[in-house]
C-alpha positions, 0 to 999 in steps of 0.5 A: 521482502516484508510484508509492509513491503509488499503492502506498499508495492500494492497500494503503489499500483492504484491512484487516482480513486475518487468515488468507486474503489476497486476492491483490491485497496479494502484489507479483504482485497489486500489480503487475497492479492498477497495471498496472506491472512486479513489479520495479518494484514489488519496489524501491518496496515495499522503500523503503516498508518500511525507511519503516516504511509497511508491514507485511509477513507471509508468508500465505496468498493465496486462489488460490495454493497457497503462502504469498507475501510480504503487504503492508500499510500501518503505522500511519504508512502509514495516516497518508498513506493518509489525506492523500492520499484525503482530500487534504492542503490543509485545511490551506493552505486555512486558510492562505489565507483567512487 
């Protein structure tokens, strides 16, 4: 799996945030969840946002005394969150009994 994957399996957890971010969505809180580096993390987040499989806000993150970068997945983000939780082979299923 990749790591943009993995991102989006994250992020796909945690929605709804409107003022207090948890610190898991900030690129530190990513990194440390998937057990990566914040470089690594950084480059793959800004491959997904010129995407457009995210949205990024500067917020408040609980426990940290200055607002940091948030991310959270799109519309379209969303969309692949789904196919990859709830697997994408329904459709080759329907394919082979075919």
């Amino acid at each position: 799996m990749s790591l943009k994957d993995k991102i989006i399996l994250h992020l796909g957890k945690y929605s709804g945030y409107t003022w207090d971010f948890p610190y898991a969505l900030c690129q530190t809180g990513i990194a440390e969840e998937l057990g990566t580096v914040r470089t690594n993390i950084a480059r793959v987040l800004y491959t997904m946002q010129s995407e457009n499989l995210l949205e990024v806000e500067q917020n408040h993150v609980i426990g940290l005394k200055r607002k940091r970068l948030t991310y959270m997945l799109s519309e379209k983000g969303r969309e692949i969150f789904k196919g990859l939780y709830y697997g994408t082979n329904e459709n080759d299923k329907d394919d082979a009994g075919e």
